[in-house]
mmCIF file of the protein (N, C-alpha, C, O) and its ligand, coordinates in Angstrom:
data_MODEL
# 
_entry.id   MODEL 
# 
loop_
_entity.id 
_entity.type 
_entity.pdbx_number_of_molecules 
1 polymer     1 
2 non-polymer 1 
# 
_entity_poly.entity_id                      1 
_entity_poly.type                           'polypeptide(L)' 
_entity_poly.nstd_linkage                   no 
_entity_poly.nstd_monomer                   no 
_entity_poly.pdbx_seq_one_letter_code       
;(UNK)(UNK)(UNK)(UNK)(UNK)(UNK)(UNK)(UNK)(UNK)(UNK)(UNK)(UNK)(UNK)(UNK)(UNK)(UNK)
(UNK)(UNK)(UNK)(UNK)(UNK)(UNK)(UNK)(UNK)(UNK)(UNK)(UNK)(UNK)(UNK)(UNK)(UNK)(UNK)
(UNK)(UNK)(UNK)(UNK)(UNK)(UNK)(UNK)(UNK)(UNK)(UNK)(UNK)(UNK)
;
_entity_poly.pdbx_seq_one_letter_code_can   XXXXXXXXXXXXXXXXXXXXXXXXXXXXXXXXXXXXXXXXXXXX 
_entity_poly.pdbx_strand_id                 A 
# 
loop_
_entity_poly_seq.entity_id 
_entity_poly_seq.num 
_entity_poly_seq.mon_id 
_entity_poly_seq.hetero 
1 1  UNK n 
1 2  UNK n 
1 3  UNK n 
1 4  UNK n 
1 5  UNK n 
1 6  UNK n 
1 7  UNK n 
1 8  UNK n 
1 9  UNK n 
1 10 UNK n 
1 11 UNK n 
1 12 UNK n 
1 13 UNK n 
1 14 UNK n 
1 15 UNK n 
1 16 UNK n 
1 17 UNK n 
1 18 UNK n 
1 19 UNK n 
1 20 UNK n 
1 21 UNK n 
1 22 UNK n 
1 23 UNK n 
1 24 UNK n 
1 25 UNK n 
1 26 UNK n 
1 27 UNK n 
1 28 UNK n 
1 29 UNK n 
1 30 UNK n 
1 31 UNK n 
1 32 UNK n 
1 33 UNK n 
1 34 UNK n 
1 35 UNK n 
1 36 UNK n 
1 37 UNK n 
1 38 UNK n 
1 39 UNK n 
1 40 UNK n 
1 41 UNK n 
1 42 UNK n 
1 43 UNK n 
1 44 UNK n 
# 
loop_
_struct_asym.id 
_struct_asym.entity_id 
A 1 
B 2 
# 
loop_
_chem_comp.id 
_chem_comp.type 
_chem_comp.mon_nstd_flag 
UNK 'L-peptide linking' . 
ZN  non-polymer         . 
# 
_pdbx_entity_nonpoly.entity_id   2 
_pdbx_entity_nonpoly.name        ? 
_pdbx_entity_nonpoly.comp_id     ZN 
# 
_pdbx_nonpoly_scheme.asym_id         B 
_pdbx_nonpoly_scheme.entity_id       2 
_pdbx_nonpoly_scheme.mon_id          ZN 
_pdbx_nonpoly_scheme.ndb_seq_num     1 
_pdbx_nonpoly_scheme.pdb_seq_num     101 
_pdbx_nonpoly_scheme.auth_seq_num    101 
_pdbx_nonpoly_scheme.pdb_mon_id      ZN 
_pdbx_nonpoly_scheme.auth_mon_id     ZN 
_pdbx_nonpoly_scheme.pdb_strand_id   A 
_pdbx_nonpoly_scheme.pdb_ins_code    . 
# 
loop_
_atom_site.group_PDB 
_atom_site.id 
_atom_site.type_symbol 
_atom_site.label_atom_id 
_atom_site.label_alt_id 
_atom_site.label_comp_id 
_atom_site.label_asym_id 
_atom_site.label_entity_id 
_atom_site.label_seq_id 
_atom_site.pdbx_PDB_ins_code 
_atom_site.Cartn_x 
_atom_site.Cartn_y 
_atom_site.Cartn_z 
_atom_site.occupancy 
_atom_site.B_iso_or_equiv 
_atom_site.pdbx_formal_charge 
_atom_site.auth_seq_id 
_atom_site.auth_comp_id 
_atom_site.auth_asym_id 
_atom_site.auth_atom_id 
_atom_site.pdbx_PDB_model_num 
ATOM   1   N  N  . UNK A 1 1  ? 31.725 -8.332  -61.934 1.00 0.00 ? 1   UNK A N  1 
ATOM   2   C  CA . UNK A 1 1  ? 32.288 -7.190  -61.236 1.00 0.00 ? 1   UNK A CA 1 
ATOM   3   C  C  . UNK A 1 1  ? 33.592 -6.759  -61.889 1.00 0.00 ? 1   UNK A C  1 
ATOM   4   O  O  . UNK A 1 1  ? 34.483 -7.511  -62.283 1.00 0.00 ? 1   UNK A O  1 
ATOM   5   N  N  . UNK A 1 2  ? 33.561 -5.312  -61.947 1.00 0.00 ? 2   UNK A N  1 
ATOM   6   C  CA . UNK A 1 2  ? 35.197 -4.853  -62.771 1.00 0.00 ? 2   UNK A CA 1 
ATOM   7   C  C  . UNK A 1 2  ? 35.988 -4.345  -61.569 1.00 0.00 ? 2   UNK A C  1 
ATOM   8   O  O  . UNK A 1 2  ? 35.639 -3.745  -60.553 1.00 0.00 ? 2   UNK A O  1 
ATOM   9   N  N  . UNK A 1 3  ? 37.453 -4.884  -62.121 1.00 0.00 ? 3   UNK A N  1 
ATOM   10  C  CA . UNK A 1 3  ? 38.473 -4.734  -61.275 1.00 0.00 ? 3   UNK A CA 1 
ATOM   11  C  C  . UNK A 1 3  ? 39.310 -4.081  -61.936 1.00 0.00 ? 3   UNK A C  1 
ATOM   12  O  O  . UNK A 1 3  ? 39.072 -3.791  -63.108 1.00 0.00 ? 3   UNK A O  1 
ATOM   13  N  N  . UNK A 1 4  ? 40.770 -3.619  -61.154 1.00 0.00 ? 4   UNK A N  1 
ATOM   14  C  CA . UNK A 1 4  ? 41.490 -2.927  -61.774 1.00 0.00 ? 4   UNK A CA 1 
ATOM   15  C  C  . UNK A 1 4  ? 42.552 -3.302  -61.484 1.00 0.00 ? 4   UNK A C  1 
ATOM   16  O  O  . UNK A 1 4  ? 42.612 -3.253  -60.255 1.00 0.00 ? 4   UNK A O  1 
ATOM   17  N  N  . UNK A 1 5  ? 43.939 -3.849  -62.102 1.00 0.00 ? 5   UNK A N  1 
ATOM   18  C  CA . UNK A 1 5  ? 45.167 -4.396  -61.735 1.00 0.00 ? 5   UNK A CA 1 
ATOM   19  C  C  . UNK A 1 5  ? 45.633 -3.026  -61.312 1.00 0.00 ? 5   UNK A C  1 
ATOM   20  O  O  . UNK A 1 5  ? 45.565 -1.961  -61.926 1.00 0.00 ? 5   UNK A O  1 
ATOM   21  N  N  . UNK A 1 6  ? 46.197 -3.342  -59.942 1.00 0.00 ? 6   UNK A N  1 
ATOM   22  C  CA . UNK A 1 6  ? 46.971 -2.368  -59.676 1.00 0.00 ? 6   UNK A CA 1 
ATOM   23  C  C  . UNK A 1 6  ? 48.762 -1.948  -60.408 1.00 0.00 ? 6   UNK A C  1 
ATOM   24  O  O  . UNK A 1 6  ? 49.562 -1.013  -60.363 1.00 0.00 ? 6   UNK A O  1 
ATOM   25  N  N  . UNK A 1 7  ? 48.657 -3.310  -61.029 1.00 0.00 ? 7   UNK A N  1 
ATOM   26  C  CA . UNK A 1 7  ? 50.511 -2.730  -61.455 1.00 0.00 ? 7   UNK A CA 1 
ATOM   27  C  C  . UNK A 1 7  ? 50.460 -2.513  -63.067 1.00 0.00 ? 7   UNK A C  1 
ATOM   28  O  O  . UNK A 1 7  ? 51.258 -1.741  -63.600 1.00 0.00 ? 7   UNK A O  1 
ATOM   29  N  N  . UNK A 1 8  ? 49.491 -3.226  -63.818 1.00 0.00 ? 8   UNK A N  1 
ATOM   30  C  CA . UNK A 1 8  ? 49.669 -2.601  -65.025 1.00 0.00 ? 8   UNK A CA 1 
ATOM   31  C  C  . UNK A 1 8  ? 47.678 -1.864  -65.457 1.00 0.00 ? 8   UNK A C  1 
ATOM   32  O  O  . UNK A 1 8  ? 47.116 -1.448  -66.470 1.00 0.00 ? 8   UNK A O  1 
ATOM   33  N  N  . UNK A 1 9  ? 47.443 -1.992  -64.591 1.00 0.00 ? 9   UNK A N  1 
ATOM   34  C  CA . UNK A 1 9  ? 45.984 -0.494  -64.613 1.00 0.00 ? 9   UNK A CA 1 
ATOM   35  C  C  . UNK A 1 9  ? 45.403 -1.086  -65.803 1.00 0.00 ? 9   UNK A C  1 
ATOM   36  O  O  . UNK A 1 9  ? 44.961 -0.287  -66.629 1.00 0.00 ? 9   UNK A O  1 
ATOM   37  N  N  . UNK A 1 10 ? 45.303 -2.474  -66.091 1.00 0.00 ? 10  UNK A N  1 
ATOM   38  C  CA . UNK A 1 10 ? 44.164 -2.938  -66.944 1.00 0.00 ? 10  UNK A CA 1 
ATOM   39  C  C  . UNK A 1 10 ? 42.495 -3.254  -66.078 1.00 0.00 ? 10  UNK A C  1 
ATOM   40  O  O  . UNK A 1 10 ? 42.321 -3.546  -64.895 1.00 0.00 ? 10  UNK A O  1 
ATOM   41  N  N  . UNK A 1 11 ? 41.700 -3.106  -66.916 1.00 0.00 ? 11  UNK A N  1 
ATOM   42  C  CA . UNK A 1 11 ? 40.274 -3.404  -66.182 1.00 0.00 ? 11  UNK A CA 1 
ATOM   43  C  C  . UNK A 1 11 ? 40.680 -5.205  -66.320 1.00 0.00 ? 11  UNK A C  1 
ATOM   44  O  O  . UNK A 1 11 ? 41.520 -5.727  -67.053 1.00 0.00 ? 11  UNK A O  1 
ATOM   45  N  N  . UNK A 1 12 ? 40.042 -5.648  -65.644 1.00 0.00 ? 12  UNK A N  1 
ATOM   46  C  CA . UNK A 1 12 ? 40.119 -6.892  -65.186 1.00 0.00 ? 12  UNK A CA 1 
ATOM   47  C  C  . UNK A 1 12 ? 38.599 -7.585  -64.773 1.00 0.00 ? 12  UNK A C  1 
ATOM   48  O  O  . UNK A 1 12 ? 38.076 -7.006  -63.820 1.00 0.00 ? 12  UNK A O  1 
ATOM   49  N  N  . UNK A 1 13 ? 37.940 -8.539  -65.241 1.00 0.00 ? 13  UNK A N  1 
ATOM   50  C  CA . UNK A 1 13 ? 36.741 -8.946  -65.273 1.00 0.00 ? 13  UNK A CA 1 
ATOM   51  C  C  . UNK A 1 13 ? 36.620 -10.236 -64.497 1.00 0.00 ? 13  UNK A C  1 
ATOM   52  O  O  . UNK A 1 13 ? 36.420 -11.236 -65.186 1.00 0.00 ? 13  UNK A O  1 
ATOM   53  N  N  . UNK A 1 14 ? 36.700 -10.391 -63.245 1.00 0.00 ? 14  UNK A N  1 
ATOM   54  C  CA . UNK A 1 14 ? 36.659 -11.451 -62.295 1.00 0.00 ? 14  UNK A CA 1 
ATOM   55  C  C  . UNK A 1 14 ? 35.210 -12.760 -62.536 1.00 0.00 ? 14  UNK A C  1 
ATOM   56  O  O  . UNK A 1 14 ? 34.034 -12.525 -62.261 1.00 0.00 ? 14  UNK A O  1 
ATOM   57  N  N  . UNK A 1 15 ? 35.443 -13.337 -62.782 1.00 0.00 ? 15  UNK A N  1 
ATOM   58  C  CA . UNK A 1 15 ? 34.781 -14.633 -62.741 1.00 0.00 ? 15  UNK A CA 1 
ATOM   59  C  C  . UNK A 1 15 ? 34.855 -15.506 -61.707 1.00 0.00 ? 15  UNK A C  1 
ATOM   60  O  O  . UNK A 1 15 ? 35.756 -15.588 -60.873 1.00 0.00 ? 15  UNK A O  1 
ATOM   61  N  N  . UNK A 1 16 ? 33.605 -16.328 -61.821 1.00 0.00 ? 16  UNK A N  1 
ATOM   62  C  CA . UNK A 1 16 ? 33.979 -17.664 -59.987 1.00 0.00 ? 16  UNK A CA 1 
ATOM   63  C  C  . UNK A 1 16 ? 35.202 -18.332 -61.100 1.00 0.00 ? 16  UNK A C  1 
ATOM   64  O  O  . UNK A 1 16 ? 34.936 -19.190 -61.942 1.00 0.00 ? 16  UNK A O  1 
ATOM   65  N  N  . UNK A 1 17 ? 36.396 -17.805 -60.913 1.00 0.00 ? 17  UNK A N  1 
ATOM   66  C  CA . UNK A 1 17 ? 37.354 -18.072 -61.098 1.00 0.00 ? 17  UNK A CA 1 
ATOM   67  C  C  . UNK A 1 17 ? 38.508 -19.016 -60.774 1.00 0.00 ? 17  UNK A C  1 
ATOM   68  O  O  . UNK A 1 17 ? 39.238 -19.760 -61.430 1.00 0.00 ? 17  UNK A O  1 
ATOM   69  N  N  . UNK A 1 18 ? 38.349 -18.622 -59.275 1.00 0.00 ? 18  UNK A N  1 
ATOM   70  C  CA . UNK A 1 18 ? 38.871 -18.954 -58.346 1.00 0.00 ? 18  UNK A CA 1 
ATOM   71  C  C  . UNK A 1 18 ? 40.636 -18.820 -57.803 1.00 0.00 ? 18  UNK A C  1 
ATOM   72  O  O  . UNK A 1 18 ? 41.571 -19.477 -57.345 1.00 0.00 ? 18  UNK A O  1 
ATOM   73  N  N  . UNK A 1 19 ? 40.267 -17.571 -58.217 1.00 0.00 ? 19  UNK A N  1 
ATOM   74  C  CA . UNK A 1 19 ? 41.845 -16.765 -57.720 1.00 0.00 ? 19  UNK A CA 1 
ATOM   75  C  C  . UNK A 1 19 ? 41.719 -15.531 -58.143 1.00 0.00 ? 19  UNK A C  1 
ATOM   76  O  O  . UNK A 1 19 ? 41.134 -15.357 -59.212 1.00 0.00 ? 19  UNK A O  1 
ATOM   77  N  N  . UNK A 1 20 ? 42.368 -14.111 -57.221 1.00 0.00 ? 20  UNK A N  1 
ATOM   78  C  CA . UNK A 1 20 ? 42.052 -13.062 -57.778 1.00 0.00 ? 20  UNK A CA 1 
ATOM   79  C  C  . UNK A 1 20 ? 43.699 -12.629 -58.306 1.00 0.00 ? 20  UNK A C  1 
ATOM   80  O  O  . UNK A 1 20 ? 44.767 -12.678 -57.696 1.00 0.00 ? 20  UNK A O  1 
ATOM   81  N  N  . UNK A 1 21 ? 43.402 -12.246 -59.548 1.00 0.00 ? 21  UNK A N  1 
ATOM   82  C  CA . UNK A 1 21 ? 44.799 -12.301 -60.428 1.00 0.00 ? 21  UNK A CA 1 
ATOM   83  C  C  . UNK A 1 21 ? 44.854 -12.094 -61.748 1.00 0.00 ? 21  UNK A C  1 
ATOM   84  O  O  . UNK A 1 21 ? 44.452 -12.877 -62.609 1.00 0.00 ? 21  UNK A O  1 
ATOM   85  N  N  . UNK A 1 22 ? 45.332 -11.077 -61.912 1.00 0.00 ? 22  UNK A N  1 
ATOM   86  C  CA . UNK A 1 22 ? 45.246 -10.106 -63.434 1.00 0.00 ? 22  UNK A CA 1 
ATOM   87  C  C  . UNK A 1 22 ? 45.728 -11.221 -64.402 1.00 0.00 ? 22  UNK A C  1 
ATOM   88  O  O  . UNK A 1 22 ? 46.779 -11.861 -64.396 1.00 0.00 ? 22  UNK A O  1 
ATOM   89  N  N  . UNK A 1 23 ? 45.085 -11.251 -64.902 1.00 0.00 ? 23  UNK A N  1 
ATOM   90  C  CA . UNK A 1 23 ? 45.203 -12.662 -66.757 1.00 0.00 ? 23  UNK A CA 1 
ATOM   91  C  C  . UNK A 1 23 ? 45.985 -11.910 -66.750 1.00 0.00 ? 23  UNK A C  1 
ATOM   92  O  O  . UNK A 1 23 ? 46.648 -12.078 -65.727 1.00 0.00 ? 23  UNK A O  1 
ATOM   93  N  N  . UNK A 1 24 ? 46.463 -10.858 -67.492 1.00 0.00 ? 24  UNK A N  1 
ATOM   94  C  CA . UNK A 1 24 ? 47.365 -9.953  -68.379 1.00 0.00 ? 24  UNK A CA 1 
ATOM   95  C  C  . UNK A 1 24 ? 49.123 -10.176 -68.270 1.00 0.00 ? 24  UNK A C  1 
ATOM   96  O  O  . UNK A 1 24 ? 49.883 -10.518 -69.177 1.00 0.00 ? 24  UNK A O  1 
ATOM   97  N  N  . UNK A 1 25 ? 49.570 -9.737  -66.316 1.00 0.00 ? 25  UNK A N  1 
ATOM   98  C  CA . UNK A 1 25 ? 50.432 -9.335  -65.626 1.00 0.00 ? 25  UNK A CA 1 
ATOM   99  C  C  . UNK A 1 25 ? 50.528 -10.274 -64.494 1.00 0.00 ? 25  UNK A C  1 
ATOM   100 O  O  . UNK A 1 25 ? 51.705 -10.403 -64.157 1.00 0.00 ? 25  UNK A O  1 
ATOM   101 N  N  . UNK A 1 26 ? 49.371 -11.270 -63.493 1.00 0.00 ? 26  UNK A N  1 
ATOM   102 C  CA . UNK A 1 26 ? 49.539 -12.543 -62.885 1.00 0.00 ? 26  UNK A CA 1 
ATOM   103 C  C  . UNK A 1 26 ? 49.641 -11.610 -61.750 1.00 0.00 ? 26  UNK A C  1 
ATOM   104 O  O  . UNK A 1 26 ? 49.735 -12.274 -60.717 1.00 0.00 ? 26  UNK A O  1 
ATOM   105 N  N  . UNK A 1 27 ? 49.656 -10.616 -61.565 1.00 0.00 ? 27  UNK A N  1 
ATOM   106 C  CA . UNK A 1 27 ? 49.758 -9.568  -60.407 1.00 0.00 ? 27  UNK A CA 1 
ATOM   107 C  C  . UNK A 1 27 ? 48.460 -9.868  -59.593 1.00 0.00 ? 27  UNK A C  1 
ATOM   108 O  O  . UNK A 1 27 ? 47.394 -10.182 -60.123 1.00 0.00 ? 27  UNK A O  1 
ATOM   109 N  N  . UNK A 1 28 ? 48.672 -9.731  -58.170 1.00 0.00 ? 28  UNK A N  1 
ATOM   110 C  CA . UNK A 1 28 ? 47.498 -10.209 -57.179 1.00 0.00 ? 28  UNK A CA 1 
ATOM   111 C  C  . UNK A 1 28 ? 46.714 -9.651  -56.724 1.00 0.00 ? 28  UNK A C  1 
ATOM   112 O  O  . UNK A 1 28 ? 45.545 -9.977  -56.519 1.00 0.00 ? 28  UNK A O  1 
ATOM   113 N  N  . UNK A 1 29 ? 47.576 -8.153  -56.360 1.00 0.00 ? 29  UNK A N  1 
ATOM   114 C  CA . UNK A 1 29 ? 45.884 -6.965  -56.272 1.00 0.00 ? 29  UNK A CA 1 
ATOM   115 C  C  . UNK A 1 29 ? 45.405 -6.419  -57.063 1.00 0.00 ? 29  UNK A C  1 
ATOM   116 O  O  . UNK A 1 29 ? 45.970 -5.952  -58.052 1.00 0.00 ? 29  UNK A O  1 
ATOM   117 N  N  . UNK A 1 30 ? 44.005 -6.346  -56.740 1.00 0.00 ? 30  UNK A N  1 
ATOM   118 C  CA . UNK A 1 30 ? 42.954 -5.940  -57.505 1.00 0.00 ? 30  UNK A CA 1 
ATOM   119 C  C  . UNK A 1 30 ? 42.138 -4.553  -57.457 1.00 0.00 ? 30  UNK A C  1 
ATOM   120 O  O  . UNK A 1 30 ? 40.974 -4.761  -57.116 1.00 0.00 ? 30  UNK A O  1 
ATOM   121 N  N  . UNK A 1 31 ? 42.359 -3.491  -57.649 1.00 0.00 ? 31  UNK A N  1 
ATOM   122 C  CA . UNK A 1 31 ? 41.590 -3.120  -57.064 1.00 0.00 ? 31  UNK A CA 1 
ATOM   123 C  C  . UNK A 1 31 ? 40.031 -2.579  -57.590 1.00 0.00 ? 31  UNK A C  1 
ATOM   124 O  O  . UNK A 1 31 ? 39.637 -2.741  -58.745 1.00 0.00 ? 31  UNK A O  1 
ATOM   125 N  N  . UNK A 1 32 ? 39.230 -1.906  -56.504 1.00 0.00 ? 32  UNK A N  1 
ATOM   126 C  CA . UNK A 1 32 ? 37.742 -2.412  -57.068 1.00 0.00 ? 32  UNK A CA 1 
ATOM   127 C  C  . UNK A 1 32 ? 37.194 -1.063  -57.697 1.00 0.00 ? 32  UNK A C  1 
ATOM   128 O  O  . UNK A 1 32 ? 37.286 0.072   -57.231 1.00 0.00 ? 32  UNK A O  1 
ATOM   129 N  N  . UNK A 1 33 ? 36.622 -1.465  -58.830 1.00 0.00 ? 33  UNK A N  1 
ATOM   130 C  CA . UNK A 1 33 ? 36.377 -0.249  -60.046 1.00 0.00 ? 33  UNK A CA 1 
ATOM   131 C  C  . UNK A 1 33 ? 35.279 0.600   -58.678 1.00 0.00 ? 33  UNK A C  1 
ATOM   132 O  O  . UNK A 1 33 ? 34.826 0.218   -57.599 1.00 0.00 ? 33  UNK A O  1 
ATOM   133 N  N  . UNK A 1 34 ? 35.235 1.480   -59.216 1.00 0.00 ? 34  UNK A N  1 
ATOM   134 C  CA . UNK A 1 34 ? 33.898 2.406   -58.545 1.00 0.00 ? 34  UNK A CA 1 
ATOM   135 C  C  . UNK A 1 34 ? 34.104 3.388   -59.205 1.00 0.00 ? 34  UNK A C  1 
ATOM   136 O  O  . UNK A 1 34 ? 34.909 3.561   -60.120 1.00 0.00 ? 34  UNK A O  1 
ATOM   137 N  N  . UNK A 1 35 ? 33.027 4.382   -58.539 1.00 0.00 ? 35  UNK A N  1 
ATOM   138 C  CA . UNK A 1 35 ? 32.886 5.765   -59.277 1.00 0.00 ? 35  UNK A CA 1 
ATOM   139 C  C  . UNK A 1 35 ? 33.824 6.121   -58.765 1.00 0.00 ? 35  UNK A C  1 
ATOM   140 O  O  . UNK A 1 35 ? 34.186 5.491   -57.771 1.00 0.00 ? 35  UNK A O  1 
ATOM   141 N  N  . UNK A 1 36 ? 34.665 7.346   -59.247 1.00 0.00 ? 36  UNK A N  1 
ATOM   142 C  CA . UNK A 1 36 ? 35.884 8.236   -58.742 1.00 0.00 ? 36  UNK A CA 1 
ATOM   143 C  C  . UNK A 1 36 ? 34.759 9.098   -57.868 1.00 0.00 ? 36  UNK A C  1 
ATOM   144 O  O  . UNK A 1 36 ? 33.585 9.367   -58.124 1.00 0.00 ? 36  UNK A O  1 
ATOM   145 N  N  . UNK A 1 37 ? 35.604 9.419   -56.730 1.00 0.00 ? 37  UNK A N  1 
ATOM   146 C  CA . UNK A 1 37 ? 35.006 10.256  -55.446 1.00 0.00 ? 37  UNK A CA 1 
ATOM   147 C  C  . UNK A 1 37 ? 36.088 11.407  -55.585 1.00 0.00 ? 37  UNK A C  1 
ATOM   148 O  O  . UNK A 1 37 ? 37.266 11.405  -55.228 1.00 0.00 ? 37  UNK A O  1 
ATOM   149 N  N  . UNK A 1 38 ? 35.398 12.310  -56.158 1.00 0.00 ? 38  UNK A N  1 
ATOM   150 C  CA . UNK A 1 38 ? 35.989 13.677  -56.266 1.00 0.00 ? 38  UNK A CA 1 
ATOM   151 C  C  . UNK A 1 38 ? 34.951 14.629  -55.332 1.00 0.00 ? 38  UNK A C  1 
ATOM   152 O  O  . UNK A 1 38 ? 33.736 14.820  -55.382 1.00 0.00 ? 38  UNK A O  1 
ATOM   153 N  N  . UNK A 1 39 ? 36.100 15.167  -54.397 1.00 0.00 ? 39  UNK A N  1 
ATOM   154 C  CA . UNK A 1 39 ? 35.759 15.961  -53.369 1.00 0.00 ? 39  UNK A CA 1 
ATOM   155 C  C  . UNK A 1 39 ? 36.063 16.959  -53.248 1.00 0.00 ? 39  UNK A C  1 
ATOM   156 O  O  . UNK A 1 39 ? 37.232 16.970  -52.863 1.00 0.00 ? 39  UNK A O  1 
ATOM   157 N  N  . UNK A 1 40 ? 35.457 18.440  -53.416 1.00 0.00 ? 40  UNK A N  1 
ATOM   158 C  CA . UNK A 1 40 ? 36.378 19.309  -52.931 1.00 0.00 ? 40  UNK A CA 1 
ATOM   159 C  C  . UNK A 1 40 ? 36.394 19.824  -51.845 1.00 0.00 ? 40  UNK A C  1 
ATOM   160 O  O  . UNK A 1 40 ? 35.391 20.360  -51.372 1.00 0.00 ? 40  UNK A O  1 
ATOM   161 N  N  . UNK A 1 41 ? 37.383 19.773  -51.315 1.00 0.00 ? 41  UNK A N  1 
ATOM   162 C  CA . UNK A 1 41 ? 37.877 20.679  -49.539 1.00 0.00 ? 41  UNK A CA 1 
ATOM   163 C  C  . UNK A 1 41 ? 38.538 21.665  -49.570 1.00 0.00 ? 41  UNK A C  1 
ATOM   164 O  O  . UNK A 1 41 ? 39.687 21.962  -49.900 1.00 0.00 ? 41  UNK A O  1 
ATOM   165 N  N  . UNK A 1 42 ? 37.662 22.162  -49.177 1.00 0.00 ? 42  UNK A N  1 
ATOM   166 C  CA . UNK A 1 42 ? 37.938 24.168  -49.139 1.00 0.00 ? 42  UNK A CA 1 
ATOM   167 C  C  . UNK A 1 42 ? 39.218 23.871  -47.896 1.00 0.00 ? 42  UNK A C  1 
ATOM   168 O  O  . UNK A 1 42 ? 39.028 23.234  -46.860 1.00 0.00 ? 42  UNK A O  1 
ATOM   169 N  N  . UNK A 1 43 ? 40.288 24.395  -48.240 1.00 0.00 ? 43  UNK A N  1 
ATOM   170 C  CA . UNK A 1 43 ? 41.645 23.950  -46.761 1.00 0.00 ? 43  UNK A CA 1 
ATOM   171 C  C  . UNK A 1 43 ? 41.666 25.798  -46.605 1.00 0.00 ? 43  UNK A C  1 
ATOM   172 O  O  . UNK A 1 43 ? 41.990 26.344  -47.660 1.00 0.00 ? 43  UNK A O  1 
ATOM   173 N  N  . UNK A 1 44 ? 41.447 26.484  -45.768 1.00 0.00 ? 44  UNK A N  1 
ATOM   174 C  CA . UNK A 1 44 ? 42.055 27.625  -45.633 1.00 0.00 ? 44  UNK A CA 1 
ATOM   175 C  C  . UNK A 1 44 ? 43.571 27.799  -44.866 1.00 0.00 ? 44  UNK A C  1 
ATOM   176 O  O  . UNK A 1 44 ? 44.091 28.910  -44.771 1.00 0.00 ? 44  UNK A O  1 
HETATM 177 ZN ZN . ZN  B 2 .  ? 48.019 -6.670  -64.313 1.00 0.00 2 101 ZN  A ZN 1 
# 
């Protein structure tokens, strides 16, 4: 599963690791790759 360090925005490749934590930066959130959800809202 691909992850994404939130403080230095590297992809991040989680393994049964056993800790979630950017190799790179040691930073703790992760957050979780997905498709970008681009929406448009008509606001009048
Ligand atoms: Zn990082």
């Amino acid at each position: 599963m691909s992850y994404k360090c939130s403080r230095c925005k590297r992809d991040v490749e989680l393994d049964e690791y056993g800790g979630v934590r950017c190799p790179y930066c040691g930073h703790r959130v992760l957050l979780k790759e997905r498709a970008p959800v681009v929406k448009e809202v008509d606001v009048r």
